[in-house]
PyMOL Python script that loads the backbone (N, CA, C, O; Angstrom):
from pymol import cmd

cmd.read_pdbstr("""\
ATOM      1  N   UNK A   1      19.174 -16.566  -5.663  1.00  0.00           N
ATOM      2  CA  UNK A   1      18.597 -17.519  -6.592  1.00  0.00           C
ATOM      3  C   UNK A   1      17.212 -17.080  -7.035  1.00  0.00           C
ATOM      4  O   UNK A   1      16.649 -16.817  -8.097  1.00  0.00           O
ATOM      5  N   UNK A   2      16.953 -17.116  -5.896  1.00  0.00           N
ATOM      6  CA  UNK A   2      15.177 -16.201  -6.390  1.00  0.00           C
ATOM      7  C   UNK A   2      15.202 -14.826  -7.228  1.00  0.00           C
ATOM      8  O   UNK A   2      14.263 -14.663  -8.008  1.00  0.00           O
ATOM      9  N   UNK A   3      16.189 -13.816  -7.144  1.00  0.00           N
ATOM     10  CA  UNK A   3      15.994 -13.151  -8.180  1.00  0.00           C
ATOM     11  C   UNK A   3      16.802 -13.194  -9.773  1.00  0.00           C
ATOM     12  O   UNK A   3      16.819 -12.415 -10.726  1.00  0.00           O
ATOM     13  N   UNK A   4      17.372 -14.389  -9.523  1.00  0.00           N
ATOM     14  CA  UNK A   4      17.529 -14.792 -10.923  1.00  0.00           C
ATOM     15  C   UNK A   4      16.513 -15.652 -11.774  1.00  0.00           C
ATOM     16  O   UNK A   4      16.708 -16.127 -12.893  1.00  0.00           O
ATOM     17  N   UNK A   5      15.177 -15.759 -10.841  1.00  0.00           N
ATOM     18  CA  UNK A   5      14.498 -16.831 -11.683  1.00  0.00           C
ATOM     19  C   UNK A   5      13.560 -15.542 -12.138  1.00  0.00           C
ATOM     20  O   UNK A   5      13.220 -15.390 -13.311  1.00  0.00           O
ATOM     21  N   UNK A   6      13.188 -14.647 -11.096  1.00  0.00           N
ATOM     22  CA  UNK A   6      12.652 -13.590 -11.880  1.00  0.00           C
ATOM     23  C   UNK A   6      12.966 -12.930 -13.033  1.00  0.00           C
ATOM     24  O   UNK A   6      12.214 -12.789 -13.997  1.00  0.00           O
ATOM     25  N   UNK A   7      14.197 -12.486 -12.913  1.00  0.00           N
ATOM     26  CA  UNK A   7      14.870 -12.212 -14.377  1.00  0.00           C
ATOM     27  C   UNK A   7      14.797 -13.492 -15.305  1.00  0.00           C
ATOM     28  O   UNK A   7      15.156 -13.207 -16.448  1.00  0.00           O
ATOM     29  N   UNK A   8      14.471 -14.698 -15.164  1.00  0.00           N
ATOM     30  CA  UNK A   8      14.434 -15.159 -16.404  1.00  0.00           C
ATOM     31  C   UNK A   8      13.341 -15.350 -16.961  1.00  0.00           C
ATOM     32  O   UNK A   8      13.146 -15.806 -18.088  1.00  0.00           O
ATOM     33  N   UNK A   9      12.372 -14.907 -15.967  1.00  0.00           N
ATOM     34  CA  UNK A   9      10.566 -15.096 -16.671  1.00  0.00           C
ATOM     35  C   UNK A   9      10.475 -13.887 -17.269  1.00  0.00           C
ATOM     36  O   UNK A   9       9.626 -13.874 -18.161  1.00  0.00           O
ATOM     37  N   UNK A  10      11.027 -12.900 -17.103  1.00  0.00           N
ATOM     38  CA  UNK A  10      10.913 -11.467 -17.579  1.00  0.00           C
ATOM     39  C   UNK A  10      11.770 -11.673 -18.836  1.00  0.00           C
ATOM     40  O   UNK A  10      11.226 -11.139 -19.803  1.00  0.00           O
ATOM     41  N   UNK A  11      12.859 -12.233 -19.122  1.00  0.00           N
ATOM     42  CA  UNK A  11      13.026 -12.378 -20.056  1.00  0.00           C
ATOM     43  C   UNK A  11      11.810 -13.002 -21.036  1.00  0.00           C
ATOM     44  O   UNK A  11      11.011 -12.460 -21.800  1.00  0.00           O
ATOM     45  N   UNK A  12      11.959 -13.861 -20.800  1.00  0.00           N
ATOM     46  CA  UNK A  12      10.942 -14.956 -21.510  1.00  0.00           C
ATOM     47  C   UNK A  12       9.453 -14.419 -21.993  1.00  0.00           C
ATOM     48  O   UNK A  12       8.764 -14.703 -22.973  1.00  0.00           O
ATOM     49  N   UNK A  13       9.342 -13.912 -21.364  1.00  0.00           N
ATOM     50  CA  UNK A  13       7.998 -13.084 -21.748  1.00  0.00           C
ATOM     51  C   UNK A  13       7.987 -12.009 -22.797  1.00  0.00           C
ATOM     52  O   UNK A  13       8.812 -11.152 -22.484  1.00  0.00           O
ATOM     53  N   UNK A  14       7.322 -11.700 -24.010  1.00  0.00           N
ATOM     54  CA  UNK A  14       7.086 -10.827 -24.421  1.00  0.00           C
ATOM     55  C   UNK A  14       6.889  -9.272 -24.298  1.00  0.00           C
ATOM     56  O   UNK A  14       6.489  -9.189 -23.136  1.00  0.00           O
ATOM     57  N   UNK A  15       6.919  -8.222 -24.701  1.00  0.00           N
ATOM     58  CA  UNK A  15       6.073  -6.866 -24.088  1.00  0.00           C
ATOM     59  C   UNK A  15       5.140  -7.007 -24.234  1.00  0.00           C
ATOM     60  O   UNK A  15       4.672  -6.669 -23.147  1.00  0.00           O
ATOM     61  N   UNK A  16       4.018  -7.412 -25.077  1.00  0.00           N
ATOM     62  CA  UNK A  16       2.732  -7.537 -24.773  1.00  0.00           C
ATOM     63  C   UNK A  16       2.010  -7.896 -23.986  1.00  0.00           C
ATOM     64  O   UNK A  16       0.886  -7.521 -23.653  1.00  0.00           O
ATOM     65  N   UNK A  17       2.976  -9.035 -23.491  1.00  0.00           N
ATOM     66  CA  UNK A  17       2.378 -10.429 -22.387  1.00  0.00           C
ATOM     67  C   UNK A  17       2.443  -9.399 -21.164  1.00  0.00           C
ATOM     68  O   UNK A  17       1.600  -9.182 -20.294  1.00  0.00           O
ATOM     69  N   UNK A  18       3.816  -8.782 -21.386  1.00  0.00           N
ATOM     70  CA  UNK A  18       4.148  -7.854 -19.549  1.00  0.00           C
ATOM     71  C   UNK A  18       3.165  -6.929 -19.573  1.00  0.00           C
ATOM     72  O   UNK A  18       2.627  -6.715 -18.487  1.00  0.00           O
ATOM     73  N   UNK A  19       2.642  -6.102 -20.848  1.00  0.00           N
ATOM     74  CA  UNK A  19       2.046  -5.273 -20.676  1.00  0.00           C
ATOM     75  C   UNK A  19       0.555  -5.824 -20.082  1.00  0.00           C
ATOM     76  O   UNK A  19       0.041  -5.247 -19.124  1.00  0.00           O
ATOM     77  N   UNK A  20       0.110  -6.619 -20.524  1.00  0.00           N
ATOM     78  CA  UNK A  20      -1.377  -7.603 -20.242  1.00  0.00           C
ATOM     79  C   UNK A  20      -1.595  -7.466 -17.932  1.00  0.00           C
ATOM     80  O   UNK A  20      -2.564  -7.121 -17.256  1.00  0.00           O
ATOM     81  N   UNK A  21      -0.265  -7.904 -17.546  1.00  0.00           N
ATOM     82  CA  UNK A  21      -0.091  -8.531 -16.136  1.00  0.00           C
ATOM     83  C   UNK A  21      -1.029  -7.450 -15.854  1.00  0.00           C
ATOM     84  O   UNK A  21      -0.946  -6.331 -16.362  1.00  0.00           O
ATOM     85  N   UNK A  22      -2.012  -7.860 -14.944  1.00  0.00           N
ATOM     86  CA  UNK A  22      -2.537  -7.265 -13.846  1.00  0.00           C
ATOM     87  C   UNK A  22      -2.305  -7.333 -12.377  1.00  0.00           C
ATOM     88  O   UNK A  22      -2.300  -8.391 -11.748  1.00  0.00           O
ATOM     89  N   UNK A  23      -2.162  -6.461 -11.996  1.00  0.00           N
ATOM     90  CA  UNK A  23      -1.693  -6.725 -10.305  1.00  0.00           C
ATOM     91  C   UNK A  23      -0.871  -5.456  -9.278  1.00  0.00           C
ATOM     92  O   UNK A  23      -0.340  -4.397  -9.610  1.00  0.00           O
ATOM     93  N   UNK A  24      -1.034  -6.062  -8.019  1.00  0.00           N
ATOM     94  CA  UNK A  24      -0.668  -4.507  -7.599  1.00  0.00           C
ATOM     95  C   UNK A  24      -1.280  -2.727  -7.307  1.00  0.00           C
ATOM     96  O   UNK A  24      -0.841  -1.672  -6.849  1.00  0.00           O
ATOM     97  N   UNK A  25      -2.616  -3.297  -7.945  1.00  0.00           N
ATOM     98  CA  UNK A  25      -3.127  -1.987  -7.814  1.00  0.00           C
ATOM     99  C   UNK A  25      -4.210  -1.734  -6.854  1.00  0.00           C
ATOM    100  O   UNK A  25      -5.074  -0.864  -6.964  1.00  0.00           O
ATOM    101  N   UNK A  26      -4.039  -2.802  -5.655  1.00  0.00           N
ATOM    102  CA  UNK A  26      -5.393  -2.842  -4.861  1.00  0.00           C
ATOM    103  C   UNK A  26      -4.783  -2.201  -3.478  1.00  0.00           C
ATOM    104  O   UNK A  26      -3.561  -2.203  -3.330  1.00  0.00           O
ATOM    105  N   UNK A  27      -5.728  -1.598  -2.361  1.00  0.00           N
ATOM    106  CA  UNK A  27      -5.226  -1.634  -1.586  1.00  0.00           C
ATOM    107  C   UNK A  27      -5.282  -2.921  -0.603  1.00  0.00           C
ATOM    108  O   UNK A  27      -6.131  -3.721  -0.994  1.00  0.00           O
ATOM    109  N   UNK A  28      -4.621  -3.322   0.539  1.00  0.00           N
ATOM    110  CA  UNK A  28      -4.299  -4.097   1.406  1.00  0.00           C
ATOM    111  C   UNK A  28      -4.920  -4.149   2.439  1.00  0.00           C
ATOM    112  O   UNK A  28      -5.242  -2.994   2.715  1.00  0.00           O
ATOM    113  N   UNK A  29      -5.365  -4.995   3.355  1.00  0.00           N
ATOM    114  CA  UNK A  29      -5.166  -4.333   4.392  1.00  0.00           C
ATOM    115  C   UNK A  29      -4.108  -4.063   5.431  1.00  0.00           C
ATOM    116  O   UNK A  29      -4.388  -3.565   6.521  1.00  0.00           O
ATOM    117  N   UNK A  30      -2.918  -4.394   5.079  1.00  0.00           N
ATOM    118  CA  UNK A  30      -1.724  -3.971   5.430  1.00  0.00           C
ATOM    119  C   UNK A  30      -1.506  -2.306   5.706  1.00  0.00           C
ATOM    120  O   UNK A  30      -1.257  -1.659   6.723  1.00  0.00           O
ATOM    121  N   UNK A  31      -1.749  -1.904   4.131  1.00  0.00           N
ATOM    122  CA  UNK A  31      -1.773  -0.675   4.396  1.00  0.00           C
ATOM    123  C   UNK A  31      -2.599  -0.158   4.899  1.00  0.00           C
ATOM    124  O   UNK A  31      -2.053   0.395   5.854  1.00  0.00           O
ATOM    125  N   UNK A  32      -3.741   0.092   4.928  1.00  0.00           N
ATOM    126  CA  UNK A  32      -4.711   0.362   5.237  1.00  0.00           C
ATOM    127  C   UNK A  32      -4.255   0.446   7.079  1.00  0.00           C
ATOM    128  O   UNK A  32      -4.345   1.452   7.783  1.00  0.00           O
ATOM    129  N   UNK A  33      -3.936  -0.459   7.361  1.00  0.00           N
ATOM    130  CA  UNK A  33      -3.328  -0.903   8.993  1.00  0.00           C
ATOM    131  C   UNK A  33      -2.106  -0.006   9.249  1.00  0.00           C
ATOM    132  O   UNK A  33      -1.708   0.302  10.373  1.00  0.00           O
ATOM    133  N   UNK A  34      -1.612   0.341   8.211  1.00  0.00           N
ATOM    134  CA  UNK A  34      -0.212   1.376   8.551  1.00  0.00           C
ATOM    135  C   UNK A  34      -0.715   2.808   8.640  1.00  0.00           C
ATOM    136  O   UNK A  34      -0.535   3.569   9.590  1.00  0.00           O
ATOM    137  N   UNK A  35      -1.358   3.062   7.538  1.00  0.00           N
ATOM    138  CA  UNK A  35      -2.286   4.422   7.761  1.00  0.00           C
ATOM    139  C   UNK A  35      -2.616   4.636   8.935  1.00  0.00           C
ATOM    140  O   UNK A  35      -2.315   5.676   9.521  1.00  0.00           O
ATOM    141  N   UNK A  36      -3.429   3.478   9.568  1.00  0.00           N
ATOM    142  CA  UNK A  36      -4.471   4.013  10.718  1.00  0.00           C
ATOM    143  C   UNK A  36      -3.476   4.042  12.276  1.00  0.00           C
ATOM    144  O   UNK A  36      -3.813   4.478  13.377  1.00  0.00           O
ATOM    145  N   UNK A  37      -2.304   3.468  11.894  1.00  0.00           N
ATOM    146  CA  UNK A  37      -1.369   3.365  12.777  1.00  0.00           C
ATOM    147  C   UNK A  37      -0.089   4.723  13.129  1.00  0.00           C
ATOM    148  O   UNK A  37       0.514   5.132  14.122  1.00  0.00           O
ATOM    149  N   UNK A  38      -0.148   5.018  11.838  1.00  0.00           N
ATOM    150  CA  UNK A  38       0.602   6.247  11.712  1.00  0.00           C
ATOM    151  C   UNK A  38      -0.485   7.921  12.329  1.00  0.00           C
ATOM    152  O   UNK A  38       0.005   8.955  12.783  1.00  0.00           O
ATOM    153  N   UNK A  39      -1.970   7.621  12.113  1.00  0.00           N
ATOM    154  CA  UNK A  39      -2.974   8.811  12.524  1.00  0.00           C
ATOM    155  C   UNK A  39      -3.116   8.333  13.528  1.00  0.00           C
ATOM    156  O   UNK A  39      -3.899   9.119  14.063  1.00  0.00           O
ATOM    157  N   UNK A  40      -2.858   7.325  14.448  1.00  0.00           N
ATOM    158  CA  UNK A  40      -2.865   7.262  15.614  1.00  0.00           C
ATOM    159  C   UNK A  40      -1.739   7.802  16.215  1.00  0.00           C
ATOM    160  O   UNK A  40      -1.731   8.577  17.171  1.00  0.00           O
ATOM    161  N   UNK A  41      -0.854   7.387  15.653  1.00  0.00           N
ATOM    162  CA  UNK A  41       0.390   8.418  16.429  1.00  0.00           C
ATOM    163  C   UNK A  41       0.512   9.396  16.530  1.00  0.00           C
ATOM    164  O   UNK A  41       1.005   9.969  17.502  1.00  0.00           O
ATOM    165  N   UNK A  42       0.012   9.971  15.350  1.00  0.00           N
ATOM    166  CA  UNK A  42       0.425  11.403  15.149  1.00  0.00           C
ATOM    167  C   UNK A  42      -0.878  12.592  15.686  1.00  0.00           C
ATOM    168  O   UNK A  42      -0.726  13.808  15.803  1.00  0.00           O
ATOM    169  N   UNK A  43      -1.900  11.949  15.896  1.00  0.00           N
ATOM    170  CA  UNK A  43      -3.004  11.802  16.912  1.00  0.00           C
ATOM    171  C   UNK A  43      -3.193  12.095  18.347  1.00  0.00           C
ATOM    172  O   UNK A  43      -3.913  12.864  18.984  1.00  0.00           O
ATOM    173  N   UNK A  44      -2.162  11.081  18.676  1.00  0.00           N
ATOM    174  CA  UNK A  44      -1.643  10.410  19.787  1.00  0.00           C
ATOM    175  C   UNK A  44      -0.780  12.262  20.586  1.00  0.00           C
ATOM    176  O   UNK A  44      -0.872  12.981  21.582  1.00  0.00           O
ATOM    177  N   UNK A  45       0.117  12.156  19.018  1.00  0.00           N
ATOM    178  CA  UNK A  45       1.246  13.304  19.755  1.00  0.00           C
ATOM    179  C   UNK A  45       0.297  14.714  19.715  1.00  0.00           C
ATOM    180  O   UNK A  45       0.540  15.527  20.607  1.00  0.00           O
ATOM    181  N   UNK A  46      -0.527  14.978  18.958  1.00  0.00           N
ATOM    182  CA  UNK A  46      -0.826  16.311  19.186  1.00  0.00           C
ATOM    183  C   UNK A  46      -1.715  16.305  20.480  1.00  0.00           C
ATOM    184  O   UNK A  46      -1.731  17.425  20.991  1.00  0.00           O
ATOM    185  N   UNK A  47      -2.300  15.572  21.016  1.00  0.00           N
ATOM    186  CA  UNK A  47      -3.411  15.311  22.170  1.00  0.00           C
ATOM    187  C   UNK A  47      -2.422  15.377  23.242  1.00  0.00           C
ATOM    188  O   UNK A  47      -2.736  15.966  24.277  1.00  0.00           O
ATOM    189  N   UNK A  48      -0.998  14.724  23.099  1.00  0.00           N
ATOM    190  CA  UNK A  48      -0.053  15.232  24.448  1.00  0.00           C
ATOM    191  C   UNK A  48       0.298  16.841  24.652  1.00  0.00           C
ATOM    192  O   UNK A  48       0.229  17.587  25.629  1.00  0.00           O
ATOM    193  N   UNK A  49       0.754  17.047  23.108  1.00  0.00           N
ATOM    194  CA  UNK A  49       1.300  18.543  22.803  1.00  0.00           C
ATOM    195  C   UNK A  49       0.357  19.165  23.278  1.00  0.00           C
ATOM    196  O   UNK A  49       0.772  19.818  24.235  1.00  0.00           O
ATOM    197  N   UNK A  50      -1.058  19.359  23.061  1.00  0.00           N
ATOM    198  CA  UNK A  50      -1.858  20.273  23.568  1.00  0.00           C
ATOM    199  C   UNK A  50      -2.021  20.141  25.402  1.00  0.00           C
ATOM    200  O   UNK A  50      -2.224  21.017  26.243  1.00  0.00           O
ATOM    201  N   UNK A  51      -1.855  18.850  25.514  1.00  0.00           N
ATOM    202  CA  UNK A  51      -2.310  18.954  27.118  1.00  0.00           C
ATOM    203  C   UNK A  51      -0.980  19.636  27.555  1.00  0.00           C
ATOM    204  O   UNK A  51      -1.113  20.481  28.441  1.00  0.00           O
ATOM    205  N   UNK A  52      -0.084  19.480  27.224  1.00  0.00           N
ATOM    206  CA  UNK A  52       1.485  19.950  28.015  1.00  0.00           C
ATOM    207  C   UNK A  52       0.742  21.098  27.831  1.00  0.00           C
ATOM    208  O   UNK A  52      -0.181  21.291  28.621  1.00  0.00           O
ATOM    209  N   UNK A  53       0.992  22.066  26.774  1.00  0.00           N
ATOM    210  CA  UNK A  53       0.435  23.710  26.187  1.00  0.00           C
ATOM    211  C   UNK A  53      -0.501  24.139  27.552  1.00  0.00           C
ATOM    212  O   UNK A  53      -0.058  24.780  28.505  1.00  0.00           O
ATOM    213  N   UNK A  54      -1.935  23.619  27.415  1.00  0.00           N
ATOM    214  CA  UNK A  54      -2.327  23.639  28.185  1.00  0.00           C
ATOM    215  C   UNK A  54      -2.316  24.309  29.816  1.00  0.00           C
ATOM    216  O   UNK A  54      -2.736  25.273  30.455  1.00  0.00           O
ATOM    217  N   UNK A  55      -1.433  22.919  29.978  1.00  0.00           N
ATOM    218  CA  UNK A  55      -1.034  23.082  31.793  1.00  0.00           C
ATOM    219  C   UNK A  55       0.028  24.238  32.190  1.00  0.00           C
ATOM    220  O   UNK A  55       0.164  24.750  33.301  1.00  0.00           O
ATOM    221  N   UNK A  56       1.027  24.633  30.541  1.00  0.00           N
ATOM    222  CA  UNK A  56       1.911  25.569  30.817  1.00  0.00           C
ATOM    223  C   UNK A  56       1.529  26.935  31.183  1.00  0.00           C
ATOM    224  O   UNK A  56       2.148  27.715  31.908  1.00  0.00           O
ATOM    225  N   UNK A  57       0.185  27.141  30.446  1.00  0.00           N
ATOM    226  CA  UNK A  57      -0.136  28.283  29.952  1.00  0.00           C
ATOM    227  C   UNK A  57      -1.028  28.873  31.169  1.00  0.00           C
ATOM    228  O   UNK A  57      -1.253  30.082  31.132  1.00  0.00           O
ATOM    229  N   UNK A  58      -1.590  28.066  32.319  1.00  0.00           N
ATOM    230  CA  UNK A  58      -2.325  27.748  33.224  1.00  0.00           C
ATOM    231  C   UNK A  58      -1.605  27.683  34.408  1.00  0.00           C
ATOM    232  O   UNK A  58      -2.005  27.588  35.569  1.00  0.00           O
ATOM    233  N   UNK A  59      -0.609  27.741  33.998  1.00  0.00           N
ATOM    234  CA  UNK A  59       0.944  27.315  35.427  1.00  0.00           C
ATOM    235  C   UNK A  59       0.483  26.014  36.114  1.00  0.00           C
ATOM    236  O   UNK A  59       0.783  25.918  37.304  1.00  0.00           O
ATOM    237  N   UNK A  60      -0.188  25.017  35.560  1.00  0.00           N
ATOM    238  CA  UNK A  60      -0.376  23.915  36.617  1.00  0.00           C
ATOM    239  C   UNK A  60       0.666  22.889  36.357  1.00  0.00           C
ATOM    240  O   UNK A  60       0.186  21.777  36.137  1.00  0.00           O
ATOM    241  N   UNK A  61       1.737  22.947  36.327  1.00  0.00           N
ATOM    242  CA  UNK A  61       2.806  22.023  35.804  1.00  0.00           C
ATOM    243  C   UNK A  61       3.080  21.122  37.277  1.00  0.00           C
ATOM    244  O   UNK A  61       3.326  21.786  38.284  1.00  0.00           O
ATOM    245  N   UNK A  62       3.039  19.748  37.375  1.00  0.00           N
ATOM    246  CA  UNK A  62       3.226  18.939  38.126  1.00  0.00           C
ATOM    247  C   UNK A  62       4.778  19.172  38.880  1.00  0.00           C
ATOM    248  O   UNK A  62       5.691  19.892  38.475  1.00  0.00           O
ATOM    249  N   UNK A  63       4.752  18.553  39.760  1.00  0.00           N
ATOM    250  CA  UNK A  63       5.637  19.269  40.987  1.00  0.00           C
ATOM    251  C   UNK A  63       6.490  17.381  40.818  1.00  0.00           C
ATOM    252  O   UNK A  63       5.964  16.270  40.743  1.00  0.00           O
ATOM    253  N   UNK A  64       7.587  17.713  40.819  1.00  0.00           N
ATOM    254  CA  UNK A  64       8.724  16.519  40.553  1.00  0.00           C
ATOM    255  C   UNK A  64       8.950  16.396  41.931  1.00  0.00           C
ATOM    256  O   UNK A  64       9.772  15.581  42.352  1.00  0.00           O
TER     257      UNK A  64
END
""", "prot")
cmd.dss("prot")
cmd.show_as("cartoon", "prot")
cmd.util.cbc("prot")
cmd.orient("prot")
């Protein structure tokens, strides 16, 4: 239902009028929060990768 009411304001509207809309072009802080969430991970993984590297290269590998 909801995206039939959209299609009917889009009808209804002119190209000029659509062209006028402003919106959408800001950032969030949503995103902004996904960014810093994603360089944390990926952050996250190279700081493991190097410590494994590390301990391999050193032979100190933990004893199971």
């Amino acid at each position: 239902m909801a995206m039939q009411d959209h299609l009917d304001v889009a009808d209804k509207l002119s190209k000029r009028e659509l062209q006028n809309i402003i919106g959408g072009r800001s950032i969030s802080g949503t995103i902004i929060n996904a960014f810093t969430s994603a360089f944390k991970t990926v952050y996250g993984f190279g700081q493991d990768f190097g410590g494994a590297m590390r301990r391999f290269r050193k032979r100190k590998l933990c004893q199971l």
